[in-house]
N, C-alpha and C positions, 0 to 999 in steps of 0.2 A: 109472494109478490115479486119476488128476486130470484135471479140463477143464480147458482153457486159459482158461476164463472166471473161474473162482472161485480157481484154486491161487494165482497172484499176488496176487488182493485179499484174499487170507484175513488177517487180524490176529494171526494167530501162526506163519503159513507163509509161508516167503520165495523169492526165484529171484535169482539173479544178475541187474545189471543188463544186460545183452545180452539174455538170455531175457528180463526183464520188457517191455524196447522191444519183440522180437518179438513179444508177447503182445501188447501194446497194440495195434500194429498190425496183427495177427490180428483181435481181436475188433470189435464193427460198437458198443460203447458211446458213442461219440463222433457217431455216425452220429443224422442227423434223422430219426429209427423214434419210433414212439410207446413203446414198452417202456422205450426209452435216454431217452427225457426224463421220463417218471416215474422211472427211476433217477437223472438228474440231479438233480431236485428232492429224491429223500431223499438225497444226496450235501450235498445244497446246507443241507439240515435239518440232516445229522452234522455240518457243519465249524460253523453257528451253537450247536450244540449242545455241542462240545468247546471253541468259542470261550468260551463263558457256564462252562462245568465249571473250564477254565483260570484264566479270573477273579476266580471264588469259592474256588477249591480253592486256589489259591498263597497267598495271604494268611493264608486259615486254615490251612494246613498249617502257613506259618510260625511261627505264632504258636503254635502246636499243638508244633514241636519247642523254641523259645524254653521254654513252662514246663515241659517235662519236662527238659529240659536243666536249669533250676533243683531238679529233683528228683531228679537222680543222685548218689547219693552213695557211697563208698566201697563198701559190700556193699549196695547197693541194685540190684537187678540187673532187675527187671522192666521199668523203661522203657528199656532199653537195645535191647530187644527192640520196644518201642512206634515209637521213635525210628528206627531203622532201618526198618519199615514204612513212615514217614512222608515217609523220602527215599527210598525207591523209589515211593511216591506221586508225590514232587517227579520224578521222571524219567519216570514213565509220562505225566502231561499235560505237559509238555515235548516229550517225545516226539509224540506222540498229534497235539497242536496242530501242529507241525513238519508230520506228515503227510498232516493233511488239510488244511494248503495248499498242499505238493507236488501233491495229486492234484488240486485246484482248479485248479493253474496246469500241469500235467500232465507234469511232473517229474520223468516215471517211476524215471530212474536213479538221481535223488540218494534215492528214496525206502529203497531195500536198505539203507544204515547205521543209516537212525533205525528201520527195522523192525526191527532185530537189538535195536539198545538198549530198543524199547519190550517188546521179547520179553524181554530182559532184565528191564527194570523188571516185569513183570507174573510174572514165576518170583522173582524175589526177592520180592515182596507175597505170595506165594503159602507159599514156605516159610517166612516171619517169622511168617504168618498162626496156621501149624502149631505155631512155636517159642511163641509167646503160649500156643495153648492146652496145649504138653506143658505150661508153667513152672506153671502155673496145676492142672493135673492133680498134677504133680511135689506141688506146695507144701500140697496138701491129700490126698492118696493116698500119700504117700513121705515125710513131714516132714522126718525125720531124715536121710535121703538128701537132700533137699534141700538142707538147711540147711551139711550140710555140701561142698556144690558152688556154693551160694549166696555167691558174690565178683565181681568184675569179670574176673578173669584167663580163667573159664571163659565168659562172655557174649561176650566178644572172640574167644575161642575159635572159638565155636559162628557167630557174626558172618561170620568170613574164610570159616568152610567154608561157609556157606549161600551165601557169593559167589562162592567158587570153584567148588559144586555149579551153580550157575545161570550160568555160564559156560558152564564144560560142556554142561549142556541146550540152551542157545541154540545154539549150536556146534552141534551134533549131531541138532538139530531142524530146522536145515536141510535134511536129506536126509530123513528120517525123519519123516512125521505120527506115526507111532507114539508118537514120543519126548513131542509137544507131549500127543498124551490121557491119558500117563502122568503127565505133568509135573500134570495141571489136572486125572484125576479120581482119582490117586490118594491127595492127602493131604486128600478129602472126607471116606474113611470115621477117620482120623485122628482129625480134629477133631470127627465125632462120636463116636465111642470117650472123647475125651477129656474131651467135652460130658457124657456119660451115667454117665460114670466119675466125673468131680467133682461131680456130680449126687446118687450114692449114695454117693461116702466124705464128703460134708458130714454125711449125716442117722447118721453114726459120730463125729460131733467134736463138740467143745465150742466152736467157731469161733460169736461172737455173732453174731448174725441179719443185720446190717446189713452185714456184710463179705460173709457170705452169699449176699447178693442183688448184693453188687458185686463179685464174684468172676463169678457165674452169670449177671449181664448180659454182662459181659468176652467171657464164652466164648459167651454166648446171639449177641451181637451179632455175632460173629467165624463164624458158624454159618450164620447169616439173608444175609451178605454174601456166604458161599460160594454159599450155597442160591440167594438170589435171582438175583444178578449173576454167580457163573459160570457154574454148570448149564446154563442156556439156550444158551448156546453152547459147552458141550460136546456137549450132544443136537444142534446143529447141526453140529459137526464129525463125529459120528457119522455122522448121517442124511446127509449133503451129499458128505462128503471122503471117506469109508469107501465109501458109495455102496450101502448096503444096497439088494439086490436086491428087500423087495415095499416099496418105498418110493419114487414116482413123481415126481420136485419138478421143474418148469423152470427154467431157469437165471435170470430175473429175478425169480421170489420168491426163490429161492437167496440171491441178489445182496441182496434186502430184508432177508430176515431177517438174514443176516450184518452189514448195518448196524444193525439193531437190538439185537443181541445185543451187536455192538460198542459201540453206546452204551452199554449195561448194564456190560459190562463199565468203560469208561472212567469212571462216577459212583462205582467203588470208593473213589477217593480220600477222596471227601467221606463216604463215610461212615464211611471209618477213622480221620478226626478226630474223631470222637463216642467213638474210646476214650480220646483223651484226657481229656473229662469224666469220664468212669468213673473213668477213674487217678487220680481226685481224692477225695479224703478230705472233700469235702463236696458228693459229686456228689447225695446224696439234696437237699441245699439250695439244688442247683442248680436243678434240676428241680422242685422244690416253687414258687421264685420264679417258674420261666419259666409253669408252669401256672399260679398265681395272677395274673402278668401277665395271664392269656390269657382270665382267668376274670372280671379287673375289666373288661377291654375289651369284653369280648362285655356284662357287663352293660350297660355307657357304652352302646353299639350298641342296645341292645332296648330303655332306659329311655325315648327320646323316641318308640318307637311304643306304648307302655304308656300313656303319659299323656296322646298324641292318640288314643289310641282310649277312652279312661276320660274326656275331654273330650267327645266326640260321642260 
C-alpha cells in the first residue's frame, strides 16, 4: 500500500527501527542525484525552520501555561483544557526538533521513539483542540448542563481519557494509516459543528457582546488552525499514502510537500499560544494597545518622507 520512499518519512506513519535502516538503505536519497540534493536543501530549510519554531514557541508556551495556571481556580474549568493543549505543544517541538537532528545526522533508528511521542503529542493537541470547542459549545448551547458538570473533578476526568484515547491511536496507528486519517480528519467536522452551533445559540442569549466576540474568536481561532495547518496534510496523506488511482505525483514532489505540510503542521504551537490572549478578560485591550503601537510606528516611519517631500 506504501512506497519504501515516503512510508518511513511520513510524520505520523512509523516502522520499526530495522525496517527504517533497510529503507534507508534501499532508497538512492543520500545519493549525489540532482532530485536528493534539492531534497536535501528543503531538509536542510525544515530543521532551520523547527529550530527558529523551538526557540520562539518554548518560551512563549511557557509563559502562556505560567498565567493560566494563575487562573485556575476551583470550578474554573476552561483553562484546564487550554493548559493541557499547551504541554502537548511543549512535546510536539521537543519532539519535532529531536528529529530533525536525527535525520541531519542520519540516525535512523533512534528516530522510531521520538516519532511515536511526536504522534503522540500531535493526537493529544488534536483532541484538546476538540475539548476547548465542545466546553465552549457546552457553555453557551447547554447552560444548565454545563454548569452543573462545571468542576475540576470532571476536566481531570476528560484530561486522563483524552491521554489514554491518544495512546491508544499512537499505538495502533502504527500498523494502520487508516487509524492516523481518522485520528486528524475526523474531529474537523466537530469543531465546526461546534463553531456554527455556538454561532447560532449566541444570537438566542442574553451573553453581552464583548464575551461574544471572545468566545467566537476562541472557537474562530481553533477553526483557522485546523483549517490551515492540518488539512494540507491530510489532503496529502490522502492523495500520496492512499494512493488515489487518477492522481499522478513523483516521489520527490511527494517528498516536498510532505516537508512542507510538516512545517504547517509544526507552527501549530505558536499559534495555540494566542488562546491564551483570548482567555484573558482584557484581551480586547490587548489588541487595541498592540494596534495602536503599530499605528504610531508606521506614523514615526511616513512623517520624515512627508516633510522631505513638503520641503522640495
Amino acid at each position: 500500500m506504501h512506497s519504501s520512499g515516503h512510508s518511513w518519512e511520513s510524520l505520523l506513519q512509523t516502522k520499526s527501527p530495522t525496517e527504517m535502516e533497510e529503507l534507508h538503505n534501499q532508497t538512492p536519497e543520500y545519493n549525489n542525484t540532482g532530485p536528493t540534493v534539492i531534497l536535501d536543501h528543503f531538509y536542510n530549510i525544515a530543521l532551520i525552520v523547527h529550530c527558529l519554531i523551538f526557540a520562539v514557541a518554548l518560551p512563549v508556551i511557557s509563559m502562556a501555561i505560567y498565567g493560566l495556571l494563575s487562573q485556575v481556580e476551583t470550578n474554573y474549568v476552561a483553562p484546564v483544557y487550554v493548559i493541557n493543549l499547551l504541554i502537548s505543544d511543549l512535546i510536539q517541538i521537543s519532539a519535532r526538533m529531536i528529529l530533525g537532528v536525527l535525520r541531519k545526522m542520519h540516525l535512523l533508528k533512534d528516530m522510531f521513539t521520538f516519532k511515536l511521542i511526536y504522534m503522540f503529542g500531535v493526537g493529544l493537541n488534536i483532541c484538546f483542540m476538540v475539548c476547548i470547542s465542545a466546553e465552549r459549545y457546552a457553555m453557551i448551547a447547554h447552560p444548565v448542563r454545563y454548569r452543573n458538570m462545571r468542576n475540576m473533578r470532571t476536566s481531570v476526568f476528560v484530561s486522563v481519557a483524552v491521554c489514554i484515547l491518544s495512546v491508544t491511536l499512537t499505538t495502533t496507528s502504527i500498523y494502520l494509516l487508516e487509524v492516523v486519517l481518522v485520528v486528524l480528519l475526523l474531529p474537523y467536522p466537530l469543531v465546526v459543528f461546534f463553531f456554527m452551533g455556538t454561532w447560532k445559540a449566541l444570537s438566542r442569549t442574553s451573553v453581552p457582546r464583548n464575551d461574544q466576540r471572545q468566545i467566537m474568536a476562541i472557537l474562530g481561532l481553533v477553526l483557522c488552525i485546523y483549517t490551515i495547518l492540518f488539512l494540507p496534510y491530510i489532503v496529502w496523506l490522502i492523495i500520496v499514502d492512499i494512493k488515489l488511482s487518477s492522481v499522478n505525483i513523483d516521489h520527490t514532489s511527494s517528498l516536498k510537500w510532505r516537508i512542507f505540510c510538516g512545517i504547517l503542521v509544526a507552527l501549530n504551537p505558536l499559534f495555540d499560544s494566542l488562546l491564551y490572549v483570548l482567555m484573558r478578560k482584557d484581551a480586547k485591550y490587548i489588541f487595541s494597545a498592540l494596534f495602536c503601537c503599530f499605528y504610531k510606528r508606521r506614523e514615526e516611519n511616513t512623517d520624515p518622507t512627508n516633510v522631505t517631500e513638503a520641503q522640495v
